[in-house]
C-alpha positions as CSV (number, residue, x, y, z in Angstrom):
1,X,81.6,118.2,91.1
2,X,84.7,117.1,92.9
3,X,85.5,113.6,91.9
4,X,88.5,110.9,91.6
5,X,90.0,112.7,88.4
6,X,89.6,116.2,89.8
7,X,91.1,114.8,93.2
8,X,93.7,113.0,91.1
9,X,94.7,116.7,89.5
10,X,94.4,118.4,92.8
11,X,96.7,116.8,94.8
12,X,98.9,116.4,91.7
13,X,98.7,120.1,91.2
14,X,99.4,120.8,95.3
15,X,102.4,117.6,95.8
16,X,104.2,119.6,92.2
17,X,107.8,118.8,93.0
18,X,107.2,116.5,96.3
19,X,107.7,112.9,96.2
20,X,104.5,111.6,95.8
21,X,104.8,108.1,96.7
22,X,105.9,109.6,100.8
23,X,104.5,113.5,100.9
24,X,105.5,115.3,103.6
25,X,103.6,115.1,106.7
26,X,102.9,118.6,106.8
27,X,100.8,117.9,103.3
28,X,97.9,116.5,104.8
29,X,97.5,116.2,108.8
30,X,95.4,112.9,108.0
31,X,98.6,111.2,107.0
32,X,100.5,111.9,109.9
33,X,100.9,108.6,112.4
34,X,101.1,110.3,115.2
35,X,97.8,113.0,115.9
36,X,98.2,113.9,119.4
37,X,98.7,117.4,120.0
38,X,96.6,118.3,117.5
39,X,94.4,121.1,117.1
40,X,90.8,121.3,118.8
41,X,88.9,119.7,115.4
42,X,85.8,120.4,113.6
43,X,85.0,118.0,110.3
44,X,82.1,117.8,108.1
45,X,81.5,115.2,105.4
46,X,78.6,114.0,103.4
47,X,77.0,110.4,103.2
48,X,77.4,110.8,99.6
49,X,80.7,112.4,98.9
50,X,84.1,110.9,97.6
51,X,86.0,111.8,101.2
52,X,83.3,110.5,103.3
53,X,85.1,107.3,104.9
54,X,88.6,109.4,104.9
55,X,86.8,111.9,107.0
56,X,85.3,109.7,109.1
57,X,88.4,107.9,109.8
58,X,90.4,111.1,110.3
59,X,87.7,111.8,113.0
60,X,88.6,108.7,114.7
61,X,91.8,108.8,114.3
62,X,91.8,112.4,116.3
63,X,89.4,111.0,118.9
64,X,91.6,108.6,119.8
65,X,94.7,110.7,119.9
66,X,92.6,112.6,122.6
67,X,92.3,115.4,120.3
68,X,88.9,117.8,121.0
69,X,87.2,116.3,117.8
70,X,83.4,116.9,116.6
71,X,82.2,115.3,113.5
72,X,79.2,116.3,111.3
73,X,77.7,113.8,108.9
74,X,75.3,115.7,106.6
75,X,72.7,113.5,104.0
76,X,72.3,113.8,100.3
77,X,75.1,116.5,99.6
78,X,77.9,116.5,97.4
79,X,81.2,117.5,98.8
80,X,81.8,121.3,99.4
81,X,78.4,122.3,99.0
82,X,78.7,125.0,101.4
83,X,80.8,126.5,98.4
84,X,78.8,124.8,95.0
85,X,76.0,125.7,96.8
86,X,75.9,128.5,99.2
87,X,72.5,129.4,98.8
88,X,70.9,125.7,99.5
89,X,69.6,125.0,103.1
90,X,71.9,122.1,103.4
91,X,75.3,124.8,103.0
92,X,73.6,127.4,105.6
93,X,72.9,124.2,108.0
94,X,76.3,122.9,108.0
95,X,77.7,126.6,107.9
96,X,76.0,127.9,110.8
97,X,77.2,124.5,112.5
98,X,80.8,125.4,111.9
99,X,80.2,128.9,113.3
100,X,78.7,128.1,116.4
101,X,81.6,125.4,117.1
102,X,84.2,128.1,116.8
103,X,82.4,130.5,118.4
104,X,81.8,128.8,121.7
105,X,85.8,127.3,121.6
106,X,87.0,131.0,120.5
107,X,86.9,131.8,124.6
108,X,88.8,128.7,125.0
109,X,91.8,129.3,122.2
110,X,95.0,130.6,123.1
């Protein structure tokens, strides 16, 4: 499971050769200051997870940039289940979630 050391050695693995102590904004879109002209935004997080008050505050964040944001809070999952876990009803909920999001913006893209 995903947790502080593995996030530790992600993002040490992904910021190799960046200043760490100011990434670049382009490095993660929830460090930017300014979020307005964002992307039309889908999110997903767990109760339970490790990024579950970073999502949520990302989600805000967006909303009130005016940004087309929808946030799904799932229960009981660990994070990324829809990839630990593919074949668990909890991953094909939150899955066919994302799908039907994108599909009915898909018209509206462009």
């Amino acid at each position: 499971m995903w947790d502080n050391r593995a996030n530790r050695y992600g993002w040490g693995s992904y910021l190799r050769g960046v200043d760490r102590q100011s990434p670049p904004p382009y490095a993660s879109p929830a460090r930017r200051t300014d979020l307005s002209g964002m992307p039309q935004t889908w999110l997903y997080a767990s109760d339970i997870e490790l990024f579950h008050d970073e999502v949520v505050d990302y989600a805000a964040r967006l909303e009130e940039a005016k940004v087309d944001t929808t946030l799904e809070i799932i229960s009981g999952t660990p994070h990324a289940v829809e990839a630990t876990a593919s074949d668990t009803q909890a991953a094909r909920t939150i899955l066919a979630k994302g799908r039907a999001w994108l599909a009915a913006r898909i018209g509206s893209i462009g």
